[in-house]
BASEKOL-332020 format. One line per 4 residues: number of its first residue (from 1); their letters; for each residue x, y, z of C-alpha. Coordinates in Angstrom, 1 decimal. Each point is the difference from the previous one (the first is absolute). Layout:
// residues N
NUM	A	X/Y/Z; ... .
This chain:
// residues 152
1	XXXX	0.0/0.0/0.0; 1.3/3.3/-0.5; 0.0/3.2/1.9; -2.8/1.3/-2.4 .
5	XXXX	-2.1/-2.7/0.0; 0.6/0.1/4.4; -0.9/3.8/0.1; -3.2/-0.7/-1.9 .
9	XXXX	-1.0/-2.8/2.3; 0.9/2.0/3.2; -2.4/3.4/-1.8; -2.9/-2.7/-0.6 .
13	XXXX	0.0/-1.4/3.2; 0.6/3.3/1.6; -3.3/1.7/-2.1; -1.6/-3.2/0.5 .
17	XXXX	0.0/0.2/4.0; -0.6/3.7/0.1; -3.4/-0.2/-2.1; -0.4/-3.1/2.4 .
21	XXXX	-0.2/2.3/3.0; -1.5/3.0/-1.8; -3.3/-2.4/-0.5; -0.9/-1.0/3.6 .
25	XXXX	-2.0/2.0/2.2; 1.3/2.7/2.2; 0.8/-1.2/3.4; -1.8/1.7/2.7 .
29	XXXX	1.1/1.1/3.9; -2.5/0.0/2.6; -0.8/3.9/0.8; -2.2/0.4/3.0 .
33	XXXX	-0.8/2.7/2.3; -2.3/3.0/1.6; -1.2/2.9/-1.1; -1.0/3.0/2.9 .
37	XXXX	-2.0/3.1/-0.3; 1.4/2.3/2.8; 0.9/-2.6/1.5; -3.1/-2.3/0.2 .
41	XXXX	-0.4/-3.0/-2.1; -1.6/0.6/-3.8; -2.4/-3.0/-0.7; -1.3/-0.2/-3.3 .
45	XXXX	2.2/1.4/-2.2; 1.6/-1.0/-3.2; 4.0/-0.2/-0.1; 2.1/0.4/-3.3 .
49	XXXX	3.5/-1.0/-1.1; 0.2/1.7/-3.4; 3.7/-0.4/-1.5; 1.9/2.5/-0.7 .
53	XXXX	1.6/-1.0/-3.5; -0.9/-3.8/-0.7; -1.5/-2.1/2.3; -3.2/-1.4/0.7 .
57	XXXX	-2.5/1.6/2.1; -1.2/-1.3/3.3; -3.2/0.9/1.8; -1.7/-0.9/3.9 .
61	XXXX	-2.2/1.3/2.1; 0.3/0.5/4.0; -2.6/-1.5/2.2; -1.3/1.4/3.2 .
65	XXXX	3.3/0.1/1.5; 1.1/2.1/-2.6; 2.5/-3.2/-0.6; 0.3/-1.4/-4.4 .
69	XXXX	2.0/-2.7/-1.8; 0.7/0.8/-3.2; -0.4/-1.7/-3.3; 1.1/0.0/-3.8 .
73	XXXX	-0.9/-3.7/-1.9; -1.8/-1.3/3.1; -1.4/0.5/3.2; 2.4/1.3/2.7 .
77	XXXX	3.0/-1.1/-2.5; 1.8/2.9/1.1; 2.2/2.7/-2.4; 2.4/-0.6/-3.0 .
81	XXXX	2.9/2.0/1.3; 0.6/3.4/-1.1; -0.9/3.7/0.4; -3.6/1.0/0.6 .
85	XXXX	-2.1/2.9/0.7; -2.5/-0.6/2.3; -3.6/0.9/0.1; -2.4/-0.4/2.4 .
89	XXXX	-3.3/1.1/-0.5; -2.7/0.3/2.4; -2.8/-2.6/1.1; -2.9/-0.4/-2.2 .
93	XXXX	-1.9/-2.5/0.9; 1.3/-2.5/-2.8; 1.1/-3.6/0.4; 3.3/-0.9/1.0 .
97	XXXX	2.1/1.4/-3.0; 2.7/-2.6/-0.4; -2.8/-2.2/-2.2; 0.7/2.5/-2.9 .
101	XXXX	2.8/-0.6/-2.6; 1.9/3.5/0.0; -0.2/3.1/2.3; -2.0/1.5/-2.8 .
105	XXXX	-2.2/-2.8/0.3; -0.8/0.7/3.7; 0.3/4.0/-0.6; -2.7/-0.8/-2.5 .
109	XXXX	-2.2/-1.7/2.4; 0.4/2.6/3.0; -1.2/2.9/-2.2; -3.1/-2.0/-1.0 .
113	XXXX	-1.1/-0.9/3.9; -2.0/3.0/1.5; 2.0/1.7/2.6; -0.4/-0.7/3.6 .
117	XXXX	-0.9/2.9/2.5; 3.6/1.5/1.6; -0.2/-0.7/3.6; 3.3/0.9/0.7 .
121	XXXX	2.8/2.6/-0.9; -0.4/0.9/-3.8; 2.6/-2.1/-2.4; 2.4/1.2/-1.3 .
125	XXXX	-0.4/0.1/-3.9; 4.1/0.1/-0.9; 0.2/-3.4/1.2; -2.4/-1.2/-2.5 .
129	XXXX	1.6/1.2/-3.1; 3.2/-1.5/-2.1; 1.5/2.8/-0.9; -0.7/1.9/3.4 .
133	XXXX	0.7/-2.5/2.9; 3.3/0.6/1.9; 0.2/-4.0/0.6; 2.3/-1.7/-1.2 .
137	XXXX	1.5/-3.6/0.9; 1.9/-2.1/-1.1; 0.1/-4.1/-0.4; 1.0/-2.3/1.5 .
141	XXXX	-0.9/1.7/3.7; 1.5/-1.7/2.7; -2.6/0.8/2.8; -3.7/0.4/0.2 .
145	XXXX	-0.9/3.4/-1.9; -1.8/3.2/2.1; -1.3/2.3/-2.0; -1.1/3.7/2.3 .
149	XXXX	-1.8/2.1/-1.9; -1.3/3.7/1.9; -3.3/1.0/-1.0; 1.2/3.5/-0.4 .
């Protein structure tokens, strides 16, 4: 065999391997934490990874300890590692948003729900907006999340 013909077989199995890997899903890292509203727990509302650059979006939603898991493919999967703007938007009264497929999915479906009565300190809207949220996290986290949002 020559050195040619050895170079060509190294580039082939080299490609081969790297389109390999570049077909398989994502791996995810379990992201889990709390969200507070000056300082008390936020139930009900809807948490969003959305990548900064490429990535996949994750979404969950806290329950009434203001505690989510999040999710990307499935259910409580967890995050594919990378930088992310979060958003959190406020509770609506919709289901539990980690059923939905994409963050736009769930943003979808919490803009359709008739708005619940505030009972506590008005939300904050920056929070709820991409391109206005001062959140940012990135993935993989080694400890539980806390996200403390102030109301003014």
């Amino acid at each position: 065999m020559s050195l040619v013909d050895a170079v060509m077989i190294r580039t082939c199995c080299l490609i081969l391997t790297l389109a390999l890997v570049g077909c398989g899903k994502s791996r995810t890292t379990p992201v889990e934490g709390i969200v507070l509203l000056d300082g008390k727990p936020l139930a009900g509302a809807s948490v969003m990874f959305v990548p900064q650059g490429t990535g996949r979006d994750a979404t969950g939603q806290t329950d009434a300890s203001g505690q989510f898991v999040m999710s990307t493919f499935q259910p409580r999967d967890g995050v594919v590692p990378g930088s992310y703007k979060v958003v959190i938007a406020p509770p609506t009264g919709v289901a539990d948003t980690s059923q939905y497929g994409s963050a736009e999915d769930a943003m979808a479906a919490t803009t359709k729900a008739p708005a619940k009565k505030a009972t506590g300190p008005a939300f904050p809207q920056k929070y709820s907006r991409p391109d206005q949220t001062p959140l940012i996290q990135e993935v993989p986290v080694k400890e539980k999340l806390r996200f403390e949002l102030k109301s003014s």
